[in-house]
Each structure stands twice: as C-alpha cells, then as structure tokens.
Backbone bond lengths (Angstrom), bond angles and torsions (degrees), N, CA, C in turn:
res aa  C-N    CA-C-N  psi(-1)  N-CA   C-N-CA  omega(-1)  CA-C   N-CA-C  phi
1 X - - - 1.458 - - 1.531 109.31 -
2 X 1.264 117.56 126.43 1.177 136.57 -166.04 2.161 98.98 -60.54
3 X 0.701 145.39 147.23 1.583 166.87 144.49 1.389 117.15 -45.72
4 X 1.271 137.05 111.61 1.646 120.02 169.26 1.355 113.50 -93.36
5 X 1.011 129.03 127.81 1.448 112.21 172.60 1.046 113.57 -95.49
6 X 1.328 149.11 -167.17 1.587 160.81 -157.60 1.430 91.97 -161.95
7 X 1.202 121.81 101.76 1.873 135.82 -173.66 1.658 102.03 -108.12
8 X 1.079 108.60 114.40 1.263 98.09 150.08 1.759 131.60 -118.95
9 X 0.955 111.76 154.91 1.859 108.97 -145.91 2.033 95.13 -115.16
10 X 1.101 112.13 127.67 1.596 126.26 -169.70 1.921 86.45 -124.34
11 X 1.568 109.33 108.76 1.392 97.02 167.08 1.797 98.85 112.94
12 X 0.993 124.85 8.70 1.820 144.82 -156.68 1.214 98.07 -50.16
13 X 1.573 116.48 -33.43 1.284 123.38 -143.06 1.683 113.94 -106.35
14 X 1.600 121.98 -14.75 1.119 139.60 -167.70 1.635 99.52 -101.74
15 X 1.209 106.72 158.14 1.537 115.89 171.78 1.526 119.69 -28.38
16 X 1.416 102.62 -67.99 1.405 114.12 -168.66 1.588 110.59 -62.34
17 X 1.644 116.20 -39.87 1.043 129.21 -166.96 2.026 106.69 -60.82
18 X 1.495 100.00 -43.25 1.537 107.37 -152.39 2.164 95.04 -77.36
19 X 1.752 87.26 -25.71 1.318 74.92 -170.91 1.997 112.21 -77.04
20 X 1.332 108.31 -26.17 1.390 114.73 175.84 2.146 100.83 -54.11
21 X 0.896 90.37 -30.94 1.822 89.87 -167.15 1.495 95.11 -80.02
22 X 1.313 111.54 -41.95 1.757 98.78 171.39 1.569 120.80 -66.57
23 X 1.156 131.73 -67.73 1.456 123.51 153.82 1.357 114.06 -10.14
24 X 0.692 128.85 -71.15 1.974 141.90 -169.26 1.417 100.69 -57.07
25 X 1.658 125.12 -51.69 1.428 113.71 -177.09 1.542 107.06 -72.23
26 X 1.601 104.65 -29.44 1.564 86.20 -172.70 1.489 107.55 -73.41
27 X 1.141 144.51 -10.62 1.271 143.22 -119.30 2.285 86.01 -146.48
28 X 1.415 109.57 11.97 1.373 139.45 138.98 1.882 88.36 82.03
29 X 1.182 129.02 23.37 1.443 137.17 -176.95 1.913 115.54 -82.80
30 X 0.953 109.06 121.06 1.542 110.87 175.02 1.795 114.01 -60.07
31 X 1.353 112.40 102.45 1.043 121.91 -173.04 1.758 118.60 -95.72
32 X 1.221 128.72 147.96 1.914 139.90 162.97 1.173 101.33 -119.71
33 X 1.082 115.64 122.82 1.393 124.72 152.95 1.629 117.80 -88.78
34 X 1.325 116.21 123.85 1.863 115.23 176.27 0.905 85.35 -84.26
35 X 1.699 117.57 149.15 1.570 132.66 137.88 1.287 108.08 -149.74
36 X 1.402 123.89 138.87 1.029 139.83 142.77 1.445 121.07 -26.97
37 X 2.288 112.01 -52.10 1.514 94.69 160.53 1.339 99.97 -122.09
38 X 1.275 109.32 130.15 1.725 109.43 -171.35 1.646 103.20 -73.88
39 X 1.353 123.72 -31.11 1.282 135.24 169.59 1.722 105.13 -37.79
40 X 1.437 120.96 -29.72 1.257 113.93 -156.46 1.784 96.94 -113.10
41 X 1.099 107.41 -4.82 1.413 111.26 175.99 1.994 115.95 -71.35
42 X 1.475 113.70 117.37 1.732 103.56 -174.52 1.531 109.51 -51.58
43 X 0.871 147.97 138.43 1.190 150.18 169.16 1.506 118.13 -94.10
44 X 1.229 136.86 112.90 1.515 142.79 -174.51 1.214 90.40 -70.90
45 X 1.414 104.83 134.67 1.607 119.38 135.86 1.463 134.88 -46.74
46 X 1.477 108.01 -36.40 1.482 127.94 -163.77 1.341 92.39 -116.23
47 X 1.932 105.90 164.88 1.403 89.46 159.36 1.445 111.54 112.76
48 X 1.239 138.63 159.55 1.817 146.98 -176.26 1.774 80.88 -123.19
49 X 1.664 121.20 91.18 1.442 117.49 146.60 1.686 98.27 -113.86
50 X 1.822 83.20 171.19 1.574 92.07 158.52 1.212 104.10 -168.26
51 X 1.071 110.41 160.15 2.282 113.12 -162.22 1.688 90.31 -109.18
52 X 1.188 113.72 145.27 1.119 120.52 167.30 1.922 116.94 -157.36
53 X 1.418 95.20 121.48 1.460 109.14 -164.61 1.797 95.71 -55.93
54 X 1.764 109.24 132.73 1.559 105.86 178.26 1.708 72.22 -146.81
55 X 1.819 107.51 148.51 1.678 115.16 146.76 1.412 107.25 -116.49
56 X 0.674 153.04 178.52 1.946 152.69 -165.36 1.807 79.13 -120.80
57 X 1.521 113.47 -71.98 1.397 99.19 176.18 1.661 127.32 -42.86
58 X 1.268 137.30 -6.03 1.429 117.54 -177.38 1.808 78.21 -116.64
59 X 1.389 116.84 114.60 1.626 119.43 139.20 1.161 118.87 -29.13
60 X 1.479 116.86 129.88 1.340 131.53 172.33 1.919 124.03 100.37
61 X 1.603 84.36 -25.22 1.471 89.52 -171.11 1.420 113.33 -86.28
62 X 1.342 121.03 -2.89 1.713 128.54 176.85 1.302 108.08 -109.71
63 X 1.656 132.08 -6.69 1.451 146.82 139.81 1.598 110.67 -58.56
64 X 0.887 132.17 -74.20 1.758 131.54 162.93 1.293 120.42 -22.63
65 X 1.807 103.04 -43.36 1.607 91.40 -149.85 1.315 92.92 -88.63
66 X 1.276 143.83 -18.17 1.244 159.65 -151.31 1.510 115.59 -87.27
67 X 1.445 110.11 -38.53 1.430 125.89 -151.62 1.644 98.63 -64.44
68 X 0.986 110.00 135.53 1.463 120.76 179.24 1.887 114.93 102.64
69 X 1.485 102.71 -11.59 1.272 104.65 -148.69 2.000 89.87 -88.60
70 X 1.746 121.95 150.30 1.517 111.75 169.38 1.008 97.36 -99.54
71 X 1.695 157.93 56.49 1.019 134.07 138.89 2.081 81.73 -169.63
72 X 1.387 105.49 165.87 1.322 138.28 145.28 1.382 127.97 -112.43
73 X 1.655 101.70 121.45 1.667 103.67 174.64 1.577 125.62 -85.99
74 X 1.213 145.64 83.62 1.329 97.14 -173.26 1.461 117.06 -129.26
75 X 1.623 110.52 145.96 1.034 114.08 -167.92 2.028 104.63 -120.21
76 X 1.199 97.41 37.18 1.709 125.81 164.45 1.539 106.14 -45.05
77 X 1.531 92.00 125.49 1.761 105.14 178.53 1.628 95.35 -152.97
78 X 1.603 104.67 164.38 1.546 120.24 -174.10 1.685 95.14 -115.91
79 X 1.319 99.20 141.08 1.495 114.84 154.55 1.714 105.31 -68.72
80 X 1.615 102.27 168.09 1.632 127.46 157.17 1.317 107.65 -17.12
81 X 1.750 100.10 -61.57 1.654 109.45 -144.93 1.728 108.92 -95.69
82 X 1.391 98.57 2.57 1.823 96.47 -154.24 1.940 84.52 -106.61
83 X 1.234 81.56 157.64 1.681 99.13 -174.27 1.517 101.73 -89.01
84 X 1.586 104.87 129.29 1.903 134.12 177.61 1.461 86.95 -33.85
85 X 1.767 135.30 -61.42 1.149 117.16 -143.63 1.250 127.34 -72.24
86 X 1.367 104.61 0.12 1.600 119.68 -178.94 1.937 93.65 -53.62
87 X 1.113 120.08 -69.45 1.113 123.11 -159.98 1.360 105.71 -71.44
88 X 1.283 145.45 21.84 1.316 158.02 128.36 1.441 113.29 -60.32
89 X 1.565 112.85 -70.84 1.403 122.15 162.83 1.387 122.60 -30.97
90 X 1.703 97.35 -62.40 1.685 103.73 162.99 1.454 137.54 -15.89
91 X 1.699 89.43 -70.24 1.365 125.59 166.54 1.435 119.98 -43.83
92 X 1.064 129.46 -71.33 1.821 140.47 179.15 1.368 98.56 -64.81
93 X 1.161 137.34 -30.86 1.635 131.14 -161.68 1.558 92.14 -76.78
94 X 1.206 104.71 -74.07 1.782 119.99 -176.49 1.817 98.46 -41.30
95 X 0.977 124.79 -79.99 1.409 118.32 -164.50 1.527 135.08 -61.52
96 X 1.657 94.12 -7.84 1.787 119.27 166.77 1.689 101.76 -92.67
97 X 1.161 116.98 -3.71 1.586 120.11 172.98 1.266 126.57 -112.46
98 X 1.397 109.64 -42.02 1.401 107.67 -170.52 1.659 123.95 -106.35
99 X 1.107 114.05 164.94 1.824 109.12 -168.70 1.904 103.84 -75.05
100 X 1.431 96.27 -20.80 1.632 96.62 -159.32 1.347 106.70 -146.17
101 X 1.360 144.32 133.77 1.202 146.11 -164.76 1.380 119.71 -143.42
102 X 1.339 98.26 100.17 1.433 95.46 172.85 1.880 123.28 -112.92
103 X 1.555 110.71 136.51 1.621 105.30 -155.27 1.456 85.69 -142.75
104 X 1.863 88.48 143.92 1.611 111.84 179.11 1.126 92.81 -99.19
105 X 1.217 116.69 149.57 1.604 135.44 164.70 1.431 108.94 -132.97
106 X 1.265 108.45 -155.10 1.628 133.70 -156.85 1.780 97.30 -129.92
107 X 1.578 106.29 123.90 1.571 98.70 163.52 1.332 109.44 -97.24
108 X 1.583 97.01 132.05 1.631 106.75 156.65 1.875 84.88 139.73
109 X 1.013 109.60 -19.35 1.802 117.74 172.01 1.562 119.15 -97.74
110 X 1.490 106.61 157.13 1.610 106.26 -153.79 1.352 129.08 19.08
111 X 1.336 132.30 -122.54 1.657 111.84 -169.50 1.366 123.93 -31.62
112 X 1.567 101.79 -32.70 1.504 95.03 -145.54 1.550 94.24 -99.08
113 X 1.324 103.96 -4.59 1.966 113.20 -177.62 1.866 101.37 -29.58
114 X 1.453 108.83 129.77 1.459 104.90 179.90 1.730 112.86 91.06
115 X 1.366 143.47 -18.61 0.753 153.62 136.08 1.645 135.18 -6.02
116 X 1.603 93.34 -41.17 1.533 116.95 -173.96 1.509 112.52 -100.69
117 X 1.477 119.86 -3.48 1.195 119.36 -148.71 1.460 138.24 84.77
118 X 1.201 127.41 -172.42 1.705 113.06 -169.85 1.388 110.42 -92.79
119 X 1.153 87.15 -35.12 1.951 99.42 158.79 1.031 145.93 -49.15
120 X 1.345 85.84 -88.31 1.758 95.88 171.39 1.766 95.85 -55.05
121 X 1.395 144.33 -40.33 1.165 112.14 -169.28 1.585 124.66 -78.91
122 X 1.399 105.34 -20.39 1.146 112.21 153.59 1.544 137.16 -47.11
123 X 0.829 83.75 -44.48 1.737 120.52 175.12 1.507 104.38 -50.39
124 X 1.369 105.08 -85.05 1.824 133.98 171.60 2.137 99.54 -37.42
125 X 1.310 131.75 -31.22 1.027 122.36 -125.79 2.043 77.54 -108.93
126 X 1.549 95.50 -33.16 1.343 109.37 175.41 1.796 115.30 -55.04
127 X 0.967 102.99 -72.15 1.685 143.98 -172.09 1.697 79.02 -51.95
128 X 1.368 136.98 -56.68 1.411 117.54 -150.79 1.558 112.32 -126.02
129 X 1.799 102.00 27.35 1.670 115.63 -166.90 1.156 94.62 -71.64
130 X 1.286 160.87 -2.44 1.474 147.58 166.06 1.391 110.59 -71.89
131 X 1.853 121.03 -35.72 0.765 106.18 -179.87 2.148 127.35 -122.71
132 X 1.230 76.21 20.97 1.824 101.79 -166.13 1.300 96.92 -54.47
133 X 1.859 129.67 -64.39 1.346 129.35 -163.88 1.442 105.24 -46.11
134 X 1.988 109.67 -57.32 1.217 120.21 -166.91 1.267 114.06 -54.43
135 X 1.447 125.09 -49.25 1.525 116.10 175.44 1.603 118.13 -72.40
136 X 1.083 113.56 -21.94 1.874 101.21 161.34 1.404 103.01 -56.74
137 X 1.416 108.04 -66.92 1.965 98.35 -165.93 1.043 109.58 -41.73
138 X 1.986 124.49 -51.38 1.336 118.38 -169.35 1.806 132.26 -62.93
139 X 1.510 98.39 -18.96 1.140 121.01 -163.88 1.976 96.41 -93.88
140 X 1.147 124.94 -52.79 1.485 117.64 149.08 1.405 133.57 -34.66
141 X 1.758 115.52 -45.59 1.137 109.90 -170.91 1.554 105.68 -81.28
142 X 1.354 122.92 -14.16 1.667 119.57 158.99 0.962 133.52 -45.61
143 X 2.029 102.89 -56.68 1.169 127.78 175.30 1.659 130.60 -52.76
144 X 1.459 91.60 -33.18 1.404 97.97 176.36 1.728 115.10 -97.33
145 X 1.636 103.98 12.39 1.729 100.10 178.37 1.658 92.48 -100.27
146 X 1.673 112.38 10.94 1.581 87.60 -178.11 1.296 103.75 97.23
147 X 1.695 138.41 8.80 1.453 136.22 -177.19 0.946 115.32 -117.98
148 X 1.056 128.37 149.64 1.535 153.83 -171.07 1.751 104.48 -78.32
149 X 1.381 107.68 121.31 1.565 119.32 177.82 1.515 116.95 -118.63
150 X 1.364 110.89 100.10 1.378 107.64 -176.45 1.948 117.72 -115.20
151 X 1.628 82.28 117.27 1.458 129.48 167.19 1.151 100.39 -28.49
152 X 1.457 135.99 120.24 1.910 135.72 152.06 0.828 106.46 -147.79
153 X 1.808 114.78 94.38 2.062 98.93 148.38 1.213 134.08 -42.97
154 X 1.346 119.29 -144.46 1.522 123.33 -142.01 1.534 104.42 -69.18
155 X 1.792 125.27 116.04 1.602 105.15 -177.12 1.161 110.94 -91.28
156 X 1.150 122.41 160.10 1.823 133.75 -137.17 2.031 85.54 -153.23
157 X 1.519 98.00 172.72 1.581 99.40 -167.33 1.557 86.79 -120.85
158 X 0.879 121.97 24.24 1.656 127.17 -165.87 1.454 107.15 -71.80
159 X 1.012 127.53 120.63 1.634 121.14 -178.56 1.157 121.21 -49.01
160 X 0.892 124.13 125.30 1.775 128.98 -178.67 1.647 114.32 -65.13
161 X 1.596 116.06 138.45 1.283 104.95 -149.38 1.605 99.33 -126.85
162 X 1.232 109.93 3.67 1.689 139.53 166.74 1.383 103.49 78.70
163 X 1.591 117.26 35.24 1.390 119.27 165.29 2.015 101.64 -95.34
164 X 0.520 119.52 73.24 1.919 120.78 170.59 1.564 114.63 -119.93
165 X 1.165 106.90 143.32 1.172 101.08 -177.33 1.803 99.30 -169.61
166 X 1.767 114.22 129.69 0.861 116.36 -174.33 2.060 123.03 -99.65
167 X 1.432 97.11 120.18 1.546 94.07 -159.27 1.643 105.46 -105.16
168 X 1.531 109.99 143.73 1.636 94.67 178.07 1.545 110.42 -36.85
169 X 1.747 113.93 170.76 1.133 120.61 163.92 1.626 116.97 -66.43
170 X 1.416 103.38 -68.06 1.300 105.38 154.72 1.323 153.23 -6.38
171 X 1.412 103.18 -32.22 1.625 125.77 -177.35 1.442 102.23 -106.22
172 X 1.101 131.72 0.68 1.374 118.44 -173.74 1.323 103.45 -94.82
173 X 1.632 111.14 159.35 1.662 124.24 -176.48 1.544 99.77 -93.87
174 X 1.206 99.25 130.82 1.797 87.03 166.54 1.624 122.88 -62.63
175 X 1.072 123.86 161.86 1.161 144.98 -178.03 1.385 124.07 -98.38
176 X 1.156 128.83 105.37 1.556 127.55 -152.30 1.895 103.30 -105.08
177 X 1.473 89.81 -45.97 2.057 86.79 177.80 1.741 96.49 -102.27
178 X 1.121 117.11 -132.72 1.733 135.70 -167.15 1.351 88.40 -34.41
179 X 1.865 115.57 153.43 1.134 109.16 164.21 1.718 111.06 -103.81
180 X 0.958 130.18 133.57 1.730 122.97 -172.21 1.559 109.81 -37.91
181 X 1.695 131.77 131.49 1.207 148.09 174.18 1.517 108.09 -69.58
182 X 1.208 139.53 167.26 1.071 136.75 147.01 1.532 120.09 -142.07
183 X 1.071 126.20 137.45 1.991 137.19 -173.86 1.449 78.26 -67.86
184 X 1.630 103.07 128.67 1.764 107.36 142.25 1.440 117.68 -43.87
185 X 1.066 132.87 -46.59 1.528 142.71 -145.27 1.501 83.46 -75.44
186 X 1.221 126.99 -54.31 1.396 145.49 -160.90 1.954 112.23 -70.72
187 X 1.493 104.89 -27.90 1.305 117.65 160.36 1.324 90.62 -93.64
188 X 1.025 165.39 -158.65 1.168 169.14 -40.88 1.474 107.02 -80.02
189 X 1.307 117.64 -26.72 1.476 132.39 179.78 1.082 120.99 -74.69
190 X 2.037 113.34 -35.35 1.240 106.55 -178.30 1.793 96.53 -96.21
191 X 0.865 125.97 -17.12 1.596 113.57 -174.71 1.519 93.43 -64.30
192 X 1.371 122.93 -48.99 1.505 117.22 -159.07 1.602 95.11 -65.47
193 X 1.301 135.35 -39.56 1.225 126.55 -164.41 1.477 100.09 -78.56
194 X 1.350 125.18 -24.97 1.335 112.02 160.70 1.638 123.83 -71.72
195 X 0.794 115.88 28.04 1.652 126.83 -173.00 1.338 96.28 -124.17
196 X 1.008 109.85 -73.65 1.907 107.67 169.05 1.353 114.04 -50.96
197 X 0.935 147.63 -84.97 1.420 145.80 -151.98 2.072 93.13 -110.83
198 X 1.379 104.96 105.59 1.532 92.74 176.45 1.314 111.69 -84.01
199 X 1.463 123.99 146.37 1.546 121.88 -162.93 1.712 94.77 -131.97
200 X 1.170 121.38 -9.58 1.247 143.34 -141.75 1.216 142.25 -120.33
201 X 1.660 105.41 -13.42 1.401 121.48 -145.56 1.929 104.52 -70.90
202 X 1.098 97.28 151.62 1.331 108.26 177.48 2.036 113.29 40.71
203 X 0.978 96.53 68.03 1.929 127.20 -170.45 0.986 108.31 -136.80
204 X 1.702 100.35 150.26 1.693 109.68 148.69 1.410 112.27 -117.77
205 X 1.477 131.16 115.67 1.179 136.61 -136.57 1.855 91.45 -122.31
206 X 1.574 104.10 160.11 1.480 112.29 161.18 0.987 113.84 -113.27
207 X 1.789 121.33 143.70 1.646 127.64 161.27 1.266 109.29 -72.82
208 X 1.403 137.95 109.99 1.290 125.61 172.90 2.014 112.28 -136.87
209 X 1.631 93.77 120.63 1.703 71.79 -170.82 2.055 88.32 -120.09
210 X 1.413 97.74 -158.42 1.133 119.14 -158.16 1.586 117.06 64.89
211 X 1.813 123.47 -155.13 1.452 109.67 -158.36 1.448 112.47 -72.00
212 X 1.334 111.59 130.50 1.708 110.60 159.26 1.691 119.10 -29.62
C-alpha cells in the first residue's frame, strides 16, 4: 500500500520548488505550497494541492501554514534585491514548526566549505558573498534541529537521466577543477524521495548524479 505523505513546499514558486510539488502530486502525496504570493504559485489541475499564504519575514506565518504537514520541503532562494536574512528566518521558522526538514543548499558552503577546491571555493565564496554567512547559519540551524541538508552545485535544466544519488557530506572527494552540475528535475527527485522513504535524517548529504 502506497504511503501518503503530507508535503509541505518552502520555495513553491522557483524552479526547483514547483518541480518538487509536481513530483509529489503525481506521485499521489497531499501537497502546501508557501508563498508569499499565492497568486503566483502554478496550481495543478490534478492532485491533493493547496496554496497557503506564508512570509519567513512575518513570525508565525510559516508555523500556521505548516501545521499538520510530516515533513517540510524547501527549496528557498533570494533574488539580487532581497535581503540574505530571509533564509535565516526561513531557516528557524521551518524547524521551530515542522516534524521533518528537508533543505537545499549550495555545495562548497558550510559543511561542505572546501569541497570544491581552493578555487572554485574561492571563487563560489566571491560570486555568493552577500549571501555565504546567511546560508551557513541557515544551513546549521537545520542541521542541528535534526534535518536533512542537501548539497547541489550548479542547477542546470538538463533532463534528469535517473542517475542521482544522495551521499553523506563527509564521503565526498573534493573537487579540484569543474564543480559537479546538477538537473533541477534531478534534485527535486531526490529531495522528494527523501520525504518518502527518509534515508537521511539528521545529515548533511551530497547531490551527486551521473556514474558512481
């Protein structure tokens, strides 16, 4: 007998986010989408969704939207213009609410800082210094509620080819030239399968696909 889960989706509105909410309905799971504008959230035809207004900035409103839900997804990111601490806020709201937490990040930041090489992390540290501090704190304060933090370099629109596979942080080799790409579709696949079957709990995990 198939499992229902109760998903709730942090990030509904971004690539990675919309595609985790599609997976999940097809895959027959009671889904929430947070948004800030629920207007902007896709809405399935098919499917157990439901939109529910959350801001990470107003307290309380990512506690509400959540309640009932066995896991949180989130695949939460900042524009140019929006301030790093959102995803701090993010961070503490979701894990003071929810039973189960699962969060995309950036490899080559917090645990995995150094990961990429001296370069590329150097590199990465440049390119994303507005928001580097904020996603360590946010990416810790998960870690330490007991949630699962999953690692993805650069996301790419590349069709997912069902090679993914999520490896401790720990176990990974650093990366000295290119840093490994990953298909959204291909993150979105393994977070959801970490929602269903947890393999993961309380980790800092890597996205890594193609050959073992």
């Amino acid at each position: 007998m198939e499992i229902i889960v109760r998903i709730a989706v942090l990030g509904s509105t971004g690539q990675t986010g919309r595609l985790v909410m599609s997976h999940a309905l097809e895959n027959g799971h009671e889904v929430t989408a947070l948004s800030r504008r629920p207007e902007q959230v896709e809405v399935s035809t098919t499917g157990n969704l439901r939109v529910i207004w959350a801001d990470v900035t107003k307290p309380g409103s990512v506690e509400a939207a959540v309640e009932g839900a066995d896991v949180v997804v989130s695949a939460l990111g900042i524009t140019r213009k929006q301030d790093p601490s959102i995803l701090v806020e993010g961070a503490h709201q979701v894990v003071s609410a929810a039973p189960r937490v699962i969060w995309l990040t950036s490899l080559g930041m917090g645990s995995t800082e150094g990961a990429l090489g001296s370069i590329n992390g150097a590199l990465l540290k440049r390119i994303l210094r507005r928001e580097w501090e904020a996603k360590g704190i946010a990416d810790r304060a998960v870690r330490e509620a007991g949630g699962t933090t999953i690692y993805a370099g650069p996301l790419t629109g590349k069709p997912y080819q069902g090679n993914g596979r999520l490896i401790q942080a720990g176990d990974f080799t650093p990366r000295m030239l290119l840093p490994p790409t990953a298909p959204r579709e291909g993150v979105a696949a393994l977070m959801l399968a970490e929602a269903e079957t947890p393999q993961f709990a309380d980790s800092d995990t890597i996205a890594l696909f193609g050959r073992r």
